[in-house]
N, C-alpha and C positions, 0 to 999 in steps of 0.2 A: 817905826816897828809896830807892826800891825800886826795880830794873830788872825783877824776876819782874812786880809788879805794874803797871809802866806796861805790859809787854807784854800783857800780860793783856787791860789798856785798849783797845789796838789792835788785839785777837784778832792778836797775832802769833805765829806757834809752829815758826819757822824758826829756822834754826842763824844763831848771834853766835857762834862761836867764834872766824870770822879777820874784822877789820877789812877786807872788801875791797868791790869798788861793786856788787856782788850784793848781799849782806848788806845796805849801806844804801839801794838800790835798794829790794829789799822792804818795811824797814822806815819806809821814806820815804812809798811805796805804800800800807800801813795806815794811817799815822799819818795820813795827810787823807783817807782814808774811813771815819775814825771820829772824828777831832776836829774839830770845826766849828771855820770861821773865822766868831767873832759878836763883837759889842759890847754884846752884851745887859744886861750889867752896869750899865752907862752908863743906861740906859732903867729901873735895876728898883732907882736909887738905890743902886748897892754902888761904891765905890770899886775900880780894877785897878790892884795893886801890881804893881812891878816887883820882884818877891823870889820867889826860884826854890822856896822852900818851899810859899808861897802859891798860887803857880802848879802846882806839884805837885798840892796837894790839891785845886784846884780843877778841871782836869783830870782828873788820873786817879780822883780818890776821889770827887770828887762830880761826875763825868763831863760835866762842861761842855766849851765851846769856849775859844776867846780868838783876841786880834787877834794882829799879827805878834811881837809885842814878848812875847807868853806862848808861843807856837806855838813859835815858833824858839829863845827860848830855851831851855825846856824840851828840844825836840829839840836844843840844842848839849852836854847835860847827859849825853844819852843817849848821844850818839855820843861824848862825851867817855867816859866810862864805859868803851864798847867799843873802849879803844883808837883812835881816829880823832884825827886831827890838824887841832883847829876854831879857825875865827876870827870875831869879830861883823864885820860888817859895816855900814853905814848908809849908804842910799840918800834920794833923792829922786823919789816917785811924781808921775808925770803928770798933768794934771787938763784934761781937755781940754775943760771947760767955757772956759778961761783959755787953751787950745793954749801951755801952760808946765807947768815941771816946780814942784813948790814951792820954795819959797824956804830953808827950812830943812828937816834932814834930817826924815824923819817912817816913817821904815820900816826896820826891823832884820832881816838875811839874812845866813847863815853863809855860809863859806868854807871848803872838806875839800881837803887837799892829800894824795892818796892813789897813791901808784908816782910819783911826779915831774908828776902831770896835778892842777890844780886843779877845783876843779865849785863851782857855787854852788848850795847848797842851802836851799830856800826850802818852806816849809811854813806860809807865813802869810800870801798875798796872798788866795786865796777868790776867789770867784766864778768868772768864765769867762776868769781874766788867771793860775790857779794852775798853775803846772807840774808835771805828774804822775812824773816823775822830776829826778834831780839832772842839772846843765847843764854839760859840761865849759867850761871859760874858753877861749872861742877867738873869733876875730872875726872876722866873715864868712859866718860858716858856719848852714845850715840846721840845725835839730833838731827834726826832724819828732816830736810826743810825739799820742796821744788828745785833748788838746783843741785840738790847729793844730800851727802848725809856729812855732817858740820862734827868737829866734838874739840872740847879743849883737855890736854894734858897739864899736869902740874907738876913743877919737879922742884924743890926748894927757894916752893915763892917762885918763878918763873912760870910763866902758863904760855902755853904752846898752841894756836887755831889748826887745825888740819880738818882738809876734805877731801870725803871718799871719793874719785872720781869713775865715773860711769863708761862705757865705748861708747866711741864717736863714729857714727855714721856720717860722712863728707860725701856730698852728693857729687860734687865736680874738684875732688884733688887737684887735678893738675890747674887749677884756678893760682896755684897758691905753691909755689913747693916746698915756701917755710913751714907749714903749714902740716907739722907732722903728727901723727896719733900717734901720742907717746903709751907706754906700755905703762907707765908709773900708774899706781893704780891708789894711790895719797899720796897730796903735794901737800905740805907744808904752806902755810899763808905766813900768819909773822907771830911771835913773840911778843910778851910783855909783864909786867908788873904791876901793882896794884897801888903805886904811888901815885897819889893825886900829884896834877900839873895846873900849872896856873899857864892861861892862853901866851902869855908871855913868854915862853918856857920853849916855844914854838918858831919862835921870829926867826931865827938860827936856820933850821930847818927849812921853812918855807922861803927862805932868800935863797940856800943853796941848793932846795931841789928845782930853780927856776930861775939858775944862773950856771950850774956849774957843766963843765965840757958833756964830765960824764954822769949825766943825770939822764935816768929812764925819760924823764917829761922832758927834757931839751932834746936826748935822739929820738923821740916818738911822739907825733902826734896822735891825741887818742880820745874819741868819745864814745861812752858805751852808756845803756838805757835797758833798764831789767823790764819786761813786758810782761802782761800779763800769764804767759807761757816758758817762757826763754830769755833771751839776752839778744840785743842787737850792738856791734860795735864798730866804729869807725876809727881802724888805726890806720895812718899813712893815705894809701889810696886803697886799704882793702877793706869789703864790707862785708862782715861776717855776721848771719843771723844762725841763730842756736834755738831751738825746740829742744825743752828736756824732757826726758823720759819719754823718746816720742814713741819707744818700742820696748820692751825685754831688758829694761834698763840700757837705753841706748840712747843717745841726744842726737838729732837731727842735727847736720851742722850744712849752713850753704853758702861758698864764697865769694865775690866779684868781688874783681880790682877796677875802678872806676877812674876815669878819667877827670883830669883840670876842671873842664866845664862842669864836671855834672857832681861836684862838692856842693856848690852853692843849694843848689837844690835839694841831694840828698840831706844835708842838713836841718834845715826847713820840714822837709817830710819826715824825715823816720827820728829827728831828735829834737822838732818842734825848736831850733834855733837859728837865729837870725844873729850875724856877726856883724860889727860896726865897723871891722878893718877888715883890710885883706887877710885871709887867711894863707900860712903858705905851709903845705903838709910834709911831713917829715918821716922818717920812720927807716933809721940809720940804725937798730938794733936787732939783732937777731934772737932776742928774749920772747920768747911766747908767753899769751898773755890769755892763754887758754888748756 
């Protein structure tokens, strides 16, 4: 467990010397535009431990992504590291196939208590729902970020994430015809509480969100990478890059479905990964993930 070399990982080469929201600001900044949130794991027959070594090496050494439960632990490690004051957290995501939240928790997000202000820091939701910076804990309030405008609710002890979303300009629709511009204009992310969790608290969840029939990550393959701009995602065979705000409050959105051969590749280029097994893609759910 190296700090020089996770940073490395994230091309970051900013000053850690004081624990403040600058410092994790930026490094928050790197760390989801160079670690994919994927499940690719899952699709390429490798088992995802919940063990911060493994997650280590998997990450930074052998430059992979991972889902919430690697993403944010590993960054709790980090900021642990730097002096910062972390707590796990466990949420309940949205699924608006169901207009409910799940039933059991299934998503791990830290908690930085820094000068007397909490933030929730999240580096493991992916797609076009990730927050480009940490969130102070307040409810009511706007938090306008690059990909919408963020805000949390509070309703006795329970806290609510929602994001505004913006119109979607789709240059080639018919690429896609799941692929609908929905009119909802705030989608709900997920739910939570302010109970601290110990990693352990987790094993449960991360065995059955990467076993069970009906699990989003077992009917969907899915990588996505926030860029400097927008969001690029790879779920199934479709590849979907997003420019936000490319206009009048409007997101660029452009689709291709991509063929067998040309995984290996895109992967390597647009999400800088290299798989050690066969990968074999999936995408058996009709849940949008935009």
């Amino acid at each position: 467990m190296d700090i020089k070399e996770y940073f490395s990982r994230i091309s970051y080469q900013g000053s850690h010397n004081k624990p403040d929201l600058g410092t994790m600001s930026d490094i928050f900044q790197h760390h989801i535009q160079a670690v994919p949130f994927e499940n690719l794991s899952i699709h390429c027959g490798e088992r995802i431990e919940l063990d911060l070594e493994a997650t280590y090496n998997k990450i930074v050494r052998k430059k992979r992504g991972g889902w919430c439960m690697e993403n944010n632990y590993l960054l709790s490690w980090v900021l642990k590291t730097l002096g910062y004051d972390v707590t796990l957290l466990g949420a309940k995501v949205y699924v608006p196939e169901y207009d409910a939240y799940a039933k059991e928790m299934d998503h791990l997000l830290l908690k930085v208590v820094l000068d007397g202000k909490s933030y929730i820091v999240d580096a493991g939701f992916g797609m076009a729902y990730q927050m480009w910076q940490p969130m102070e804990l307040i409810s009511g309030t706007d938090q306008p970020q690059t990909p919408g405008v963020f805000r949390f609710q509070e309703e006795s002890g329970v806290w609510y994430l929602e994001k505004v979303k913006r119109k979607q300009w789709v240059l080639n629709q018919s690429a896609s015809a799941s692929h609908n511009v929905e009119e909802e204009v705030c989608r709900r992310v997920y739910l939570f509480t302010l109970q601290p969790l110990d990693i352990e608290e987790f094993r449960g969840c991360n065995d059955h969100l990467q076993t069970a029939p009906d699990s989003l990550f077992v009917t969907k393959s899915m990588c996505s990478l926030q860029t400097a701009h927008g969001i690029r995602a790879l779920v199934g065979w479709k590849l979907t890059e997003m420019k936000y705000n490319y206009r009048d409050n409007m997101d660029l959105v452009e689709i291709r479905i991509l063929a067998d051969e040309e995984m290996e590749e895109t992967l390597k280029e647009k999400f800088n990964i290299t798989l050690d097994k066969k990968f074999v893609p999936v995408n058996a759910s009709r849940l949008s993930l935009f």
